[in-house]
C-alpha positions, 0 to 999 in steps of 0.5 A: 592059190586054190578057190578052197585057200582063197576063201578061207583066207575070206572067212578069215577076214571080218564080215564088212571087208568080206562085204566090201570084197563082195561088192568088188567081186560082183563089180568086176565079174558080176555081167559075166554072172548074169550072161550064164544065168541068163542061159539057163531054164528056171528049173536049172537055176532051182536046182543050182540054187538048191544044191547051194544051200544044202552046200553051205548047210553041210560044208562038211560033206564038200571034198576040195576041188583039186582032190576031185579033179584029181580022181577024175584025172586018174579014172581017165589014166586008168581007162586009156 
Protein backbone atom coordinates (compact mmCIF):
# COMPACT_ATOMS: atom_id res chain seq x y z
CA UNK A 1 0.00 0.00 0.00
CA UNK A 2 1.25 3.40 -0.97
CA UNK A 3 1.58 6.66 1.53
CA UNK A 4 -0.97 8.37 -0.71
CA UNK A 5 -3.68 5.15 0.03
CA UNK A 6 -2.58 4.78 3.50
CA UNK A 7 -3.53 8.30 4.30
CA UNK A 8 -6.75 8.54 2.55
CA UNK A 9 -7.55 5.49 4.28
CA UNK A 10 -6.80 7.86 7.64
CA UNK A 11 -9.00 10.60 6.31
CA UNK A 12 -11.49 8.16 6.17
CA UNK A 13 -11.20 7.51 9.58
CA UNK A 14 -12.90 9.81 12.36
CA UNK A 15 -11.05 12.62 13.81
CA UNK A 16 -10.50 10.93 17.45
CA UNK A 17 -9.16 7.68 15.86
CA UNK A 18 -7.07 9.76 13.43
CA UNK A 19 -5.96 11.68 16.79
CA UNK A 20 -5.20 8.15 18.58
CA UNK A 21 -3.35 7.20 15.29
CA UNK A 22 -1.34 10.11 15.60
CA UNK A 23 -0.41 9.56 19.20
CA UNK A 24 0.89 5.88 18.35
CA UNK A 25 2.64 7.11 14.92
CA UNK A 26 4.53 9.74 17.20
CA UNK A 27 5.14 7.17 19.90
CA UNK A 28 6.78 4.77 17.84
CA UNK A 29 8.68 6.87 15.36
CA UNK A 30 8.61 10.20 17.10
CA UNK A 31 12.78 10.18 18.26
CA UNK A 32 13.29 8.83 14.98
CA UNK A 33 11.56 12.69 13.90
CA UNK A 34 13.30 14.54 16.13
CA UNK A 35 17.09 13.11 15.58
CA UNK A 36 16.34 14.39 11.62
CA UNK A 37 15.26 17.62 12.75
CA UNK A 38 17.92 18.04 14.91
CA UNK A 39 20.36 17.80 11.90
CA UNK A 40 18.97 20.54 10.30
CA UNK A 41 19.46 24.64 10.48
CA UNK A 42 16.54 27.03 11.52
CA UNK A 43 16.12 28.18 8.28
CA UNK A 44 15.99 24.38 6.55
CA UNK A 45 13.35 23.78 9.05
CA UNK A 46 11.43 27.16 8.02
CA UNK A 47 11.11 26.24 4.88
CA UNK A 48 10.15 22.36 5.37
CA UNK A 49 7.61 23.78 7.36
CA UNK A 50 6.45 26.60 4.94
CA UNK A 51 6.31 24.36 1.90
CA UNK A 52 3.92 21.98 4.47
CA UNK A 53 1.58 24.42 4.84
CA UNK A 54 1.23 25.72 1.38
CA UNK A 55 0.97 21.79 0.72
CA UNK A 56 -1.83 20.84 2.99
CA UNK A 57 -3.51 24.51 1.39
CA UNK A 58 -3.31 23.09 -1.94
CA UNK A 59 -3.44 19.26 -2.11
CA UNK A 60 -4.70 19.83 -5.45
CA UNK A 61 -1.42 20.82 -6.80
CA UNK A 62 0.27 17.50 -5.20
CA UNK A 63 1.05 14.60 -7.74
CA UNK A 64 1.36 10.92 -6.24
CA UNK A 65 4.48 9.77 -5.02
CA UNK A 66 4.89 6.56 -7.22
CA UNK A 67 3.87 8.83 -10.31
CA UNK A 68 6.90 11.36 -9.62
CA UNK A 69 9.29 8.64 -8.70
CA UNK A 70 8.51 7.44 -11.82
CA UNK A 71 9.51 9.86 -14.25
CA UNK A 72 12.60 10.32 -12.57
CA UNK A 73 13.00 6.51 -12.87
CA UNK A 74 12.17 7.16 -16.70
CA UNK A 75 14.36 10.78 -17.03
CA UNK A 76 17.50 8.41 -15.85
CA UNK A 77 16.42 5.13 -18.63
CA UNK A 78 16.48 7.84 -21.16
CA UNK A 79 19.87 9.49 -20.12
CA UNK A 80 21.86 6.10 -20.09
Amino acid sequence: MSAAEILERIRGLPPEEQRDLVDLIMEEFGDASESIGSELTPEQLAELERRAEQALAHPERGRPFDDVFREIEDRFRSAK
